[in-house]
C-alpha positions in Angstrom: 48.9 110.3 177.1 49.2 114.0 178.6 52.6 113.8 180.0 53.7 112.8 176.3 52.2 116.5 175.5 54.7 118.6 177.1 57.5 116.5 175.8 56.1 116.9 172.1 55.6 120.6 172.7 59.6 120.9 174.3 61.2 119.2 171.7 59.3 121.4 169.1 60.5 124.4 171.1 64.2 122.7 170.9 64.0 122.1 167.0 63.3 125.7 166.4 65.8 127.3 168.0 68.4 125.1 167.1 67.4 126.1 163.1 67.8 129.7 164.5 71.4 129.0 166.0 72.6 127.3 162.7 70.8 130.5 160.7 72.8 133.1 163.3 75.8 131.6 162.7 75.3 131.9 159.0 74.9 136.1 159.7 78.1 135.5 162.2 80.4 134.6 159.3 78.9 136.7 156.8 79.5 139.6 159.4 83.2 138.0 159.5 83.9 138.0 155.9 82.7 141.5 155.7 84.9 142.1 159.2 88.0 140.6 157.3 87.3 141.1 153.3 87.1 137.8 152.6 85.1 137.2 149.6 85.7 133.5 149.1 83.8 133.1 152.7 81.1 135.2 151.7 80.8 133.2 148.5 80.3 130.4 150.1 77.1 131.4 152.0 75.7 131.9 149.1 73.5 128.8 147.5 74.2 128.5 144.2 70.3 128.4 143.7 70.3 132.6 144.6 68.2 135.0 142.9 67.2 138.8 143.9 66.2 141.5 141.8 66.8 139.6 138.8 70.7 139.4 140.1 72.0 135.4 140.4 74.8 133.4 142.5 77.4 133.6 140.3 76.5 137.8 139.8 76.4 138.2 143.3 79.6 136.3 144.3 80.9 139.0 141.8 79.4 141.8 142.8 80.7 141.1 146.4 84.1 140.0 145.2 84.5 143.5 143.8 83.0 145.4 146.4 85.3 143.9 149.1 88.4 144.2 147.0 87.0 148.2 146.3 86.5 148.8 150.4 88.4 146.4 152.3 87.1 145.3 155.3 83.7 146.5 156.6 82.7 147.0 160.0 78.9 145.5 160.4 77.1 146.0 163.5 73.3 144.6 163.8 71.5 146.9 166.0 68.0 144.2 166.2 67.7 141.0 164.0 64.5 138.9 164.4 65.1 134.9 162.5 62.0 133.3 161.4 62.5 130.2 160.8 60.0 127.2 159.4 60.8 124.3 157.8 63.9 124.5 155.3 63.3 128.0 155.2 64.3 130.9 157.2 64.3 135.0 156.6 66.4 137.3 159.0 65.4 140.9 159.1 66.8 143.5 161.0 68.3 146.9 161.3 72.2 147.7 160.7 75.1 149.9 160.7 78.0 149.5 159.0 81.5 151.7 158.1 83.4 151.6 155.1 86.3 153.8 153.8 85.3 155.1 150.2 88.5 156.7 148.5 89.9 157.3 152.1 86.8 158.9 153.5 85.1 157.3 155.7 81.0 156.6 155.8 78.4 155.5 158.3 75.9 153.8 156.5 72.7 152.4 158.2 69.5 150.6 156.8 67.1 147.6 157.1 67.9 144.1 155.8 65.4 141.2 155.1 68.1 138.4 153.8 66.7 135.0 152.5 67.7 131.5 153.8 67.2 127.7 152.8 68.7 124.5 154.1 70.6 122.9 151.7 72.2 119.5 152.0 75.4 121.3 152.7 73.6 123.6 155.5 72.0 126.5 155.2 72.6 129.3 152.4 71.4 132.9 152.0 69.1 132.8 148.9 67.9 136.5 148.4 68.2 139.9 150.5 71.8 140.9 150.0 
């Protein structure tokens, strides 16, 4: 029975970070529709159960929609991100810098970020933080 234990305790180890690679590829192509303006790839991280600040999916697709369009393409850089993930649920928080032209000036922006995840039947979807 105690070899069966270090098996049990691998495969845990295995499941977890596989849920973290799915979630960091979720950040990669949000960090590529930001990269490349591309609002219909944003959109579709975004579950269509969202809600932050009072703000839902179909607010937030438009929010972004217009704020790509406004600033064209954005360059992201995370400078730490930590993904805690547990069950169908997952939160990414980290530090980040980005650029942006704003009426051709451009501005350095850098903050904190705690983004919201949950595994949905068609993979996982950013639910709150942005």
């Amino acid at each position: 029975m105690r070899p069966l234990l270090p098996l049990l305790l691998t495969l845990a180890l295995a499941g977890c970070s596989t849920e973290s690679r799915t979630v960091e590829e979720v950040m990669r192509l949000r960090e590529q529709a930001l990269a490349t303006a591309d609002a219909s790839l944003y959109a579709s991280l975004i579950s269509p159960g969202y809600q932050d600040k009072g703000i839902d999916c179909r607010e937030k697709r438009a929010e972004l929609a217009k704020t790509l369009s406004d600033f064209g393409p954005v360059s992201y850089r995370s400078l730490s991100r930590t993904v805690s993930a547990s069950g169908g649920e997952a939160t990414v928080t980290g530090r980040y810098a980005m650029k942006v032209t704003v009426k051709g000036n451009p501005l350095e922006i850098t903050g904190e970020e705690a983004i919201r995840l949950r595994r949905e039947t068609d993979g996982w979807k950013i639910v709150g933080g942005i």
